[in-house]
N, C-alpha and C positions, 0 to 999 in steps of 0.2 A: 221864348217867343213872346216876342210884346202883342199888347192887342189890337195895336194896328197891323200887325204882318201879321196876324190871323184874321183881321174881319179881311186884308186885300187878297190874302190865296182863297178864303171862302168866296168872295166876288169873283176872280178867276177862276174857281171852280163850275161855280153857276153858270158862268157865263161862257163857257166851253160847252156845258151840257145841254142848254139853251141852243147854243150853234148846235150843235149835233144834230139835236132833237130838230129844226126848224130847215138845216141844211143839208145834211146828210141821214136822216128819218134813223136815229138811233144807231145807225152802223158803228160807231168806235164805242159805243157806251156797254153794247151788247158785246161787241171781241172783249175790254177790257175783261169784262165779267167772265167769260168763258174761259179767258187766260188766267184770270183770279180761282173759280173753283178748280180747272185744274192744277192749281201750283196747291191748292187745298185737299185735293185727293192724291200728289205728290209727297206732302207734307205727312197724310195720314198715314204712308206706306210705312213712313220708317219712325212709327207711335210703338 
């Protein structure tokens, strides 16, 4: 990965999370996460 495809998916990042934050008050940022630990309490089952 060069670092121009990484500074432009870190700008697409931000700027998803920005919308979220300003348009939809956190809603997709907070499922992601809940979908994230549990693929993480998923992942611990079978440690």
């Amino acid at each position: 990965m060069t670092n121009t495809i990484a500074f432009i998916l870190a700008i697409l990042i931000m700027g998803f999370i920005a919308l979220d934050h300003f348009v939809l008050e956190w809603g997709v940022v907070t499922f992601w996460f809940r979908k994230l630990l549990d693929l993480i309490d998923y992942i611990a089952i079978w440690r």
